[in-house]
C-alpha positions in Angstrom: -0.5 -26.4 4.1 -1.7 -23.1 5.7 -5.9 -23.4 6.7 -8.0 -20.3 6.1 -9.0 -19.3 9.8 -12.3 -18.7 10.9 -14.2 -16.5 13.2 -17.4 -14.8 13.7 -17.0 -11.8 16.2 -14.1 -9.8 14.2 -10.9 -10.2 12.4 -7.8 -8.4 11.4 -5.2 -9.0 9.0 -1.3 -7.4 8.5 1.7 -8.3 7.3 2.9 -8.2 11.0 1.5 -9.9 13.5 2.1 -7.8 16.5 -0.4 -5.1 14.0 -2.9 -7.9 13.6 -3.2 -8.7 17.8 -3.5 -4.3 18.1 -6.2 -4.3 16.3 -7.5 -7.7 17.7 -7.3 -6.2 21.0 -9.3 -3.0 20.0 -12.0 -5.6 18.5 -12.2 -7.1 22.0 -12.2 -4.1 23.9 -15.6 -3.2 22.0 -14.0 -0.8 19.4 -15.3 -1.2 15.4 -13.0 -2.1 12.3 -12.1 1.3 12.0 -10.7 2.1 15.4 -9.2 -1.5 14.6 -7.5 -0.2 11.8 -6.1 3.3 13.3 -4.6 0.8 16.1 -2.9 -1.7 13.2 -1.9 1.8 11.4 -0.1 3.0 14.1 1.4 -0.1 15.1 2.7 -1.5 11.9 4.3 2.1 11.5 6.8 1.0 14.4 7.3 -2.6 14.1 7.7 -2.6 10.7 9.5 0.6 10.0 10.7 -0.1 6.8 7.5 -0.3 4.9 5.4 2.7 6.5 5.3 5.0 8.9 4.1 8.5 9.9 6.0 10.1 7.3 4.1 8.7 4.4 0.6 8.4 3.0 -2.2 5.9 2.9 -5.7 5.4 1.5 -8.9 3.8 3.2 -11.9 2.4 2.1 -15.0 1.6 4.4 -18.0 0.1 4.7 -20.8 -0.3 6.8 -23.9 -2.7 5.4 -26.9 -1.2 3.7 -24.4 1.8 1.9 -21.8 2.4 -0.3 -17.5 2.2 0.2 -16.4 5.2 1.2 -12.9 6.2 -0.3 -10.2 8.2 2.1 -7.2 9.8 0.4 -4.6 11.3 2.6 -2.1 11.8 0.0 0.1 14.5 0.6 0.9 17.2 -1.8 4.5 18.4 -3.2 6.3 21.0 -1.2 4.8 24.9 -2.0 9.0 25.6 -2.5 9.3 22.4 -4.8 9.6 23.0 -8.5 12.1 22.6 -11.4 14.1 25.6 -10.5 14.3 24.6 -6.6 16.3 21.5 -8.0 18.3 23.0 -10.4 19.5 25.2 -7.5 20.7 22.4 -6.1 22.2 20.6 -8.5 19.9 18.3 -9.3 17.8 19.6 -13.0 17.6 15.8 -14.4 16.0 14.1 -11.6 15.1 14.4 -8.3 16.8 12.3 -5.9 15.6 9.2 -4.6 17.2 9.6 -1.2 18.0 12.2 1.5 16.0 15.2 2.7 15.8 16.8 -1.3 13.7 13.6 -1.5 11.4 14.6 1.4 9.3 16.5 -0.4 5.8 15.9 -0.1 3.5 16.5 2.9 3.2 13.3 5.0 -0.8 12.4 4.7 -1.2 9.1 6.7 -1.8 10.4 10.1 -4.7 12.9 8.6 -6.2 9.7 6.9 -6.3 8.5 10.4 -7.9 11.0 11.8 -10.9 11.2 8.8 -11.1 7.6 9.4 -12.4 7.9 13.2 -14.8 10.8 12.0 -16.5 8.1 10.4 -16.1 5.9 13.1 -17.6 8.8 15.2 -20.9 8.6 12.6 -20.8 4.8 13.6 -20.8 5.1 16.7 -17.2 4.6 18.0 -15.9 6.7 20.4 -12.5 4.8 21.9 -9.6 7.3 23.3 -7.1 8.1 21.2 -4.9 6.8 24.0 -5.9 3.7 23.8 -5.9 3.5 19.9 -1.9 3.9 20.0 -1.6 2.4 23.3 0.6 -0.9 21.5 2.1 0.9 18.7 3.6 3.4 21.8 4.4 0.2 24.1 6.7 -1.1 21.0 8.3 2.1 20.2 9.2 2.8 23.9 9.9 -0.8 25.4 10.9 -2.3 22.0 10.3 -5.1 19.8 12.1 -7.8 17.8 13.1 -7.0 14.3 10.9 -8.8 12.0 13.3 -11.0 9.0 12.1 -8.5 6.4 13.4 -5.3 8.6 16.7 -7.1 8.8 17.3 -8.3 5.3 15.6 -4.8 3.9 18.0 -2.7 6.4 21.3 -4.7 4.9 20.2 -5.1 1.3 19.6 -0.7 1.3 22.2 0.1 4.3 24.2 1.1 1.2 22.4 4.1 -0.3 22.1 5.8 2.9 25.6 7.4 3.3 25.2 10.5 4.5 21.4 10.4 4.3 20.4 12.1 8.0 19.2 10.1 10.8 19.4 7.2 9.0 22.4 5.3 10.8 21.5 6.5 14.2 18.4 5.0 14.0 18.7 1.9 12.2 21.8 0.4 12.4 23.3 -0.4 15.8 26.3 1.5 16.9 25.6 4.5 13.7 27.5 4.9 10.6 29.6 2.0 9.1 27.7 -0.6 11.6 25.7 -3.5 9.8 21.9 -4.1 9.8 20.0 -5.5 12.9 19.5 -9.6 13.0 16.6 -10.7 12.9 15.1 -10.8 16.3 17.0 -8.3 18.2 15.3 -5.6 20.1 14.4 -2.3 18.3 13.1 0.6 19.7 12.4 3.7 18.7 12.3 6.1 21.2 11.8 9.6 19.8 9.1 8.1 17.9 7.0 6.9 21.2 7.2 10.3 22.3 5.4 11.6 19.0 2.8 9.1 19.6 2.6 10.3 22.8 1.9 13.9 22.1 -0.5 12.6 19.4 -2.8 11.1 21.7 -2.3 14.1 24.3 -3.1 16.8 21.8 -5.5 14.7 18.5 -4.5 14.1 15.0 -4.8 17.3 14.1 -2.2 18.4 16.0 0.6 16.7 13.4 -0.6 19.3 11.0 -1.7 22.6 12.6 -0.3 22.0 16.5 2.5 22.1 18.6 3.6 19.1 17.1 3.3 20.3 13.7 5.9 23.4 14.8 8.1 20.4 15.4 8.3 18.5 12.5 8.6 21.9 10.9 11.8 22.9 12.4 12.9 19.2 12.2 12.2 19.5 8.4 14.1 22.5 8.4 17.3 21.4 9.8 17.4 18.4 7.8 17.1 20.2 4.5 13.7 19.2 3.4 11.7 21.9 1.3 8.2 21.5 3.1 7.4 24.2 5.4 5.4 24.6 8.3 2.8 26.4 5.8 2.6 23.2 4.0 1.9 20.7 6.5 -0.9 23.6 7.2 -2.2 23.2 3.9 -2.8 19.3 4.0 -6.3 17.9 4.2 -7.6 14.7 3.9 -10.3 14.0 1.4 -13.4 11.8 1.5 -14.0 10.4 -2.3 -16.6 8.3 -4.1 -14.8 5.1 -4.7 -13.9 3.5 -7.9 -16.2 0.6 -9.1 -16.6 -2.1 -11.8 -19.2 -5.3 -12.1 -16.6 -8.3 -12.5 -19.0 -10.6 -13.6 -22.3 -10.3 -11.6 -19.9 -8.7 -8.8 -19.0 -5.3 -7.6 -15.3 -4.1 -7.4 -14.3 -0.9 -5.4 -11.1 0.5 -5.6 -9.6 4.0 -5.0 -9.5 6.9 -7.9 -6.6 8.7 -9.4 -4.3 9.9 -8.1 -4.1 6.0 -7.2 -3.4 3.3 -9.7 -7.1 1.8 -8.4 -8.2 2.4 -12.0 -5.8 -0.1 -13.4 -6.8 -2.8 -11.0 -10.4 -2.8 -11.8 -10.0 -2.8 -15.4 -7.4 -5.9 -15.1 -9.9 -7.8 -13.3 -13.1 -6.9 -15.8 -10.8 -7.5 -18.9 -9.4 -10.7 -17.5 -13.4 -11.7 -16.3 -14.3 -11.3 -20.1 -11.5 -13.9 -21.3 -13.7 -16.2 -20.0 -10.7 -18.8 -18.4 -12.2 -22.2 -17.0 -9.3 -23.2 -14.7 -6.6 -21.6 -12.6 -3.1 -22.4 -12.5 -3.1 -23.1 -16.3 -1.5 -21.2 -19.1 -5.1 -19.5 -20.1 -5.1 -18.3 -16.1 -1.4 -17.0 -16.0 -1.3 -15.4 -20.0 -4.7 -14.2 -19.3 -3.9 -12.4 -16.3 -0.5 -10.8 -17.7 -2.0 -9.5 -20.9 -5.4 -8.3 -19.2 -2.2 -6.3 -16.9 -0.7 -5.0 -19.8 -4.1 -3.2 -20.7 -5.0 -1.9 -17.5 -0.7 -0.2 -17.3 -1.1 0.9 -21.1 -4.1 3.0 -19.5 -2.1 4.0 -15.9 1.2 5.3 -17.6 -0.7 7.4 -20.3 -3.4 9.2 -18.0 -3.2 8.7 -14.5 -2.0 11.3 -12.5 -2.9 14.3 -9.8 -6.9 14.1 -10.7 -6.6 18.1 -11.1 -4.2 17.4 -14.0 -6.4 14.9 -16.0 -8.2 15.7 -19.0 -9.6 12.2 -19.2 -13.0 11.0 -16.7 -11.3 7.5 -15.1 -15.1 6.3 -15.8 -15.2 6.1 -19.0 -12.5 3.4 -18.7 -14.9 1.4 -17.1 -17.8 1.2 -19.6 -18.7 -1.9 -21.1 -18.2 -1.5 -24.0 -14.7 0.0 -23.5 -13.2 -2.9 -21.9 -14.5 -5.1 -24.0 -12.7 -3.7 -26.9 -9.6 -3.9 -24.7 -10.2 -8.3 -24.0 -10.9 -8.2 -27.8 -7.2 -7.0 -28.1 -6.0 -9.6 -26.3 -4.3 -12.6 -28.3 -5.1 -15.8 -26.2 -2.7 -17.1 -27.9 1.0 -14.4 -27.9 2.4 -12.2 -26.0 1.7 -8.8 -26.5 5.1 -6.4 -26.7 5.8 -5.3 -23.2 6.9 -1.7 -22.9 9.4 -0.7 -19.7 7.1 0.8 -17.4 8.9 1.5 -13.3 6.7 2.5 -10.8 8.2 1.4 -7.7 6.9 1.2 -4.4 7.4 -0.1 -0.6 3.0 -0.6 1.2 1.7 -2.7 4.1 -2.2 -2.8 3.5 -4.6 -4.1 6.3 -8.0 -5.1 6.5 -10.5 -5.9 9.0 -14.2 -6.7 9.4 -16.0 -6.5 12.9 -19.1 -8.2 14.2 -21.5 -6.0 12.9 -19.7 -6.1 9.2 -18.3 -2.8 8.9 -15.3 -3.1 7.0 -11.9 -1.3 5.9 -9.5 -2.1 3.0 -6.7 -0.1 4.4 -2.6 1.0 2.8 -0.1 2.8 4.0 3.2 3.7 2.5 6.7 5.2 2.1 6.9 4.5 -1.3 10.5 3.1 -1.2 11.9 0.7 1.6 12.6 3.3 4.3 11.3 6.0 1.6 13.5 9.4 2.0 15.5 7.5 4.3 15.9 10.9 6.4 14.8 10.4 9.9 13.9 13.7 11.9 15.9 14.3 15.0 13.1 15.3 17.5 9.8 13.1 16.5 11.8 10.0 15.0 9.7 9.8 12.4 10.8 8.6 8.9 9.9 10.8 6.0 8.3 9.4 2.7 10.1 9.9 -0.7 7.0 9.7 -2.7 8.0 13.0 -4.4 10.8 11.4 -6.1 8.2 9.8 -8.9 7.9 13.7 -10.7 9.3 14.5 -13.0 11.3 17.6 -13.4 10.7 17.9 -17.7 7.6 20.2 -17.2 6.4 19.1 -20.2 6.3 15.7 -18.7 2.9 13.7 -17.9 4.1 13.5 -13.8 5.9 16.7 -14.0 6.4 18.8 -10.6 4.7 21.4 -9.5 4.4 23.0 -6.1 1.5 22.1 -4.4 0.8 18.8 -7.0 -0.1 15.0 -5.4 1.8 12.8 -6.8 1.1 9.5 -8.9 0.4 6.7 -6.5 1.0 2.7 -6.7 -1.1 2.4 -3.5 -4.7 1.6 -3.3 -7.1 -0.8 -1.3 -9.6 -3.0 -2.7 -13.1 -4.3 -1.4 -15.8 -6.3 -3.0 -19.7 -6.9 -2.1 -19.9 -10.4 -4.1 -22.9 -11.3 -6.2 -24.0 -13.9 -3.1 -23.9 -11.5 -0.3 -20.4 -11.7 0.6 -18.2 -8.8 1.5 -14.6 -9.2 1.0 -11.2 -7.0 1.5 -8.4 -7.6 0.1 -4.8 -6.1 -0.7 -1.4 -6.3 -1.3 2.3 -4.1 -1.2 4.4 -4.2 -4.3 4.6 -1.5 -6.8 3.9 -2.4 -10.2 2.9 -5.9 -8.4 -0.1 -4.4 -5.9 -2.5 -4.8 -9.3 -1.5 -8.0 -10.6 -1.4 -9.6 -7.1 -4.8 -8.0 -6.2 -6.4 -9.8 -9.7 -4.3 -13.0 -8.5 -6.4 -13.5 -4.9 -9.7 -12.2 -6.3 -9.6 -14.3 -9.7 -8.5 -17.3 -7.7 -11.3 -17.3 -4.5 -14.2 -15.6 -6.2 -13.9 -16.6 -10.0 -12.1 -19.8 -9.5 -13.6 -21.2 -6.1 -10.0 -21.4 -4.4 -9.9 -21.3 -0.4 -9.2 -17.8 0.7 -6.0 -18.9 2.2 -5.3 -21.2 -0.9 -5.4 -18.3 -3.0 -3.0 -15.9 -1.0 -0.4 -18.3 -0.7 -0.4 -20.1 -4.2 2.6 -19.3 -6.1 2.8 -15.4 -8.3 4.0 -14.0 -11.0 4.8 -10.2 -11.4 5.3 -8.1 -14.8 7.2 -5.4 -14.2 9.3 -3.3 -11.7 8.2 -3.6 -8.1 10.3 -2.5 -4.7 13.7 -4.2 -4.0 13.8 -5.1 -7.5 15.1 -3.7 -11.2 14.4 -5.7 -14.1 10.9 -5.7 -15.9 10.1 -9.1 -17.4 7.5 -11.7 -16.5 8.8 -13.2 -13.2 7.1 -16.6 -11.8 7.4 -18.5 -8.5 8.9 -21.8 -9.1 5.9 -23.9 -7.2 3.7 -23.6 -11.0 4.2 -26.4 -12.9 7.0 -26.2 -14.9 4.9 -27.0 -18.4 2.7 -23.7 -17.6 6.4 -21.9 -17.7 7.7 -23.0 -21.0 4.2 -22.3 -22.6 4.6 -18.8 -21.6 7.7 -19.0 -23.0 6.6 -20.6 -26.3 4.1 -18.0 -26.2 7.0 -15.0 -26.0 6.6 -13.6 -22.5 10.6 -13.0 -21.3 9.8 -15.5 -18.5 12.6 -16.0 -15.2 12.1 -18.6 -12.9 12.6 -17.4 -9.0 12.4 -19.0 -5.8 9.3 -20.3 -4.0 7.9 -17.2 -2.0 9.6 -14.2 -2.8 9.1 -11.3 -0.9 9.2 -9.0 -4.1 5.9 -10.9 -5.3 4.3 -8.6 -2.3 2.6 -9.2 1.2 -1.0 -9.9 0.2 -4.5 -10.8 2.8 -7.9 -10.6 2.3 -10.9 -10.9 4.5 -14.5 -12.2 3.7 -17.5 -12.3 5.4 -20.2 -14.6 4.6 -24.3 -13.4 5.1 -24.4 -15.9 7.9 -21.8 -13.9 9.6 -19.0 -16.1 9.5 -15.7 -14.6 8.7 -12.8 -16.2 6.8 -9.1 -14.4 6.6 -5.9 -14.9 5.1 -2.0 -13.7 5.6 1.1 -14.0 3.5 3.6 -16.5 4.5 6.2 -14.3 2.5 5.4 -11.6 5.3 5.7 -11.7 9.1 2.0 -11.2 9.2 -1.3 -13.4 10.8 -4.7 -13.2 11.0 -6.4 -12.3 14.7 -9.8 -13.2 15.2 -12.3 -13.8 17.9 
């Protein structure tokens, strides 16, 4: 069994471990969580290249004691050239494809998330070089590293739906086009990429968007047949939001807002909370859980969105009496009818907590395994396909529109607990990043299960998530096999899978205790560890 590791001066948690030790290392050399976080950022973005990377997005939130979370969204917006019309010009007036540059076609936010990050770290004090902050994600993407078991079997199991898709084969499979996948363990590097990183720390952050740099992903954009312009990388800015928050029983639950799916995750856990379930790992626990889910989605799919495009307040959700009426729905009993629902989604999230207690609940994402799949030529970075979840129906809830941010799966989450604790906590996964966030949180906080209990105990997932197509109630084979066929007696459209499946999600969680002592957690279905010192 895997023991919850403890520590007192700082910790880090990532689905890789070479991301936890950069961050570590950035602890050690006096930095706080946030600097910590911009160095596990960068990091993860090269050694586990499939799941993130400087061409997508990701979304923060922070905390120092004695204030409030602090939401970042660095979600980049659709291309000002992107609309129905652009698509139809191409061929393409059904749906926008999932792959290739024509899938590129929303700004890349992450590396502006960065950067608003450390202005808050400036406010608390920090003040590390930005050289030394990507000093180990450069090291890996110029000297190399090994490729994790998750790069390899991803890079195989997608190989296929990159033909012709540019850059791809150069980069990521040995030997180009019509080569297979990387094993597991052989040395990757990433050279192009190093050299971006380079001129990142050389001319700041900003320089990705409105520098030199940002003339060069431009013209790489432009000869691989992306839509986004040099105007709209311009454009982007990062913004700095009130977070999302719920009581869960006496406890307070922060999430991001639309255009996130954070909304959904706090009214899971406060309708679940209300069902009032003694016992995890029983058939109350697991139905409760899956029915609380189909709530929270019923809300998602009918009114999240770009927040400029709502017509609904995500707060009102969140009123007492309002989720109560949705736990009174809820038959403890049957299965409610599951409607096909497909976000979709590919997310490493990270989280640390220093010394001092300031903490970060961190994602970052390409939405699909290797998003776009399109690498550009001169900065080897990997462009997200985020864009692909519009619509091109303008009549649609998500449909496109120039300029528009689209629907995300991705958000963080982070709790101050009724006794003083603070915890962060996340997961990758699509439809999944919800459920499995309810999973960790019911079990520790609600149900008294050791942090690293709790991560590791077997899931279940309702729904699409990456790598995967079909939509029913999915469960790790480790639950007892009498929980199972009362699901099924209760009509969920139950399959059995294997022990730790990776499409369940990469999940860790931090908490911190008032007397300072600090308690982490990693997934065993990822590469990941927890550092500490």
């Amino acid at each position: 069994m895997l023991h919850t590791p403890t520590a007192h001066r700082g910790m880090v948690t990532a689905p890789h471990h070479l991301a936890s030790q950069a961050g570590l290392r950035v602890l050690q050399d006096g930095g706080n969580a946030i600097e910590a976080m911009v160095a596990t950022a960068a990091t993860i973005a090269v050694v586990y290249p499939h799941m993130n990377g400087l061409g997508g997005d990701n979304f923060w939130l922070v905390y120092e004691p004695g204030g409030h979370p602090i939401g970042i969204d660095a979600c980049g917006a659709a291309a000002g050239a992107a609309d129905a019309a652009f698509y139809a010009g191409k061929g393409h007036d059904r749906a926008i494809p999932s792959r290739g540059p024509l899938a590129a076609l929303t700004v890349a936010g992450a590396v502006s998330g960065w950067a608003e990050a450390l202005r808050i770290s400036g406010r608390w004090g920090g003040g590390l070089p930005l050289e030394r902050l990507l000093e180990d994600a450069t090291h890996y993407a110029e000297n190399g590293f090994p490729v994790s078991p998750s790069q390899a079997a991803n890079t195989l199991a997608k190989k296929g739906e990159m033909d012709g898709v540019p850059g791809f084969a150069t980069l990521y499979l040995p030997g180009g086009i019509g080569k297979t996948a990387p094993s597991a363990g052989t040395e990757f590097k990433l050279p192009a990429l190093a050299g971006t990183l380079k001129r990142l720390a050389a001319e700041g952050l900003d320089g990705f968007y409105r520098g030199g740099l940002a003339d060069t992903i431009a013209h790489d954009l432009e000869t691989v047949g992306s839509p986004i312009t040099r105007a709209d990388l311009e454009r982007h800015k990062p913004l700095e939001v009130p977070a999302l928050t719920v009581k869960v029983g006496p406890h307070d639950v922060f999430n991001m807002p639309p255009p996130t799916q954070g909304l959904a995750s706090l009214i899971l856990l406060a309708v679940y909370q209300r069902l009032g379930v003694g016992q995890a790992e029983s058939f109350d626990f697991v139905h409760g859980l899956v029915e609380a889910t189909k709530q929270a989605f019923r809300v998602r799919d009918a009114h999240i969105t770009d927040p400029a495009y709502m017509s609904v307040d995500p707060h009102d959700f969140l009123m007492k009496d309002e989720l109560g009426r949705m736990a009174a729905e809820i038959d403890r009993t049957q299965a409610a009818p599951w409607p096909d629902a497909d976000p979709n989604g590919d997310t490493v999230w990270f989280g640390c907590i220093d010394g001092e207690g300031r903490a970060v609940s961190m994602i970052q994402s390409l939405y699909w395994e290797f998003g776009s799949g399109t690498v550009l030529p001169e900065t080897g970075i990997t462009w997200q396909n985020r864009g692909t979840s519009f619509q091109l129906d303008p009549k649609a809830h998500n449909s496109l529109r120039p300029g528009r941010r689209p629907f995300h799966t991705i958000q963080p989450a982070m709790a101050l607990l009724a006794d003083g604790r603070t915890m962060v906590y996340g997961a990758m996964g699509g439809e999944g990043q919800p459920q499995t966030q309810a999973m960790v949180f019911a079990r520790h906080v609600l149900h008294d299960q050791d942090l690293q209990e709790a991560v590791t105990a077997p899931r279940w997932l309702l729904g699409r998530t990456w790598g995967a197509e079909t939509t029913n109630l999915r469960i790790e084979n480790r639950f007892d096999p009498e929980v199972a066929e009362a699901l099924k007696a209760a009509g969920h459209d139950v399959e059995v899978v294997g022990p730790f499946e990776e499409f369940m999600g990469h999940a860790g969680a931090i908490v911190r205790r008032p007397s300072g002592l600090l308690e982490g957690a990693a997934d065993p279905r990822s590469d990941g560890g927890v550092a500490a010192f």
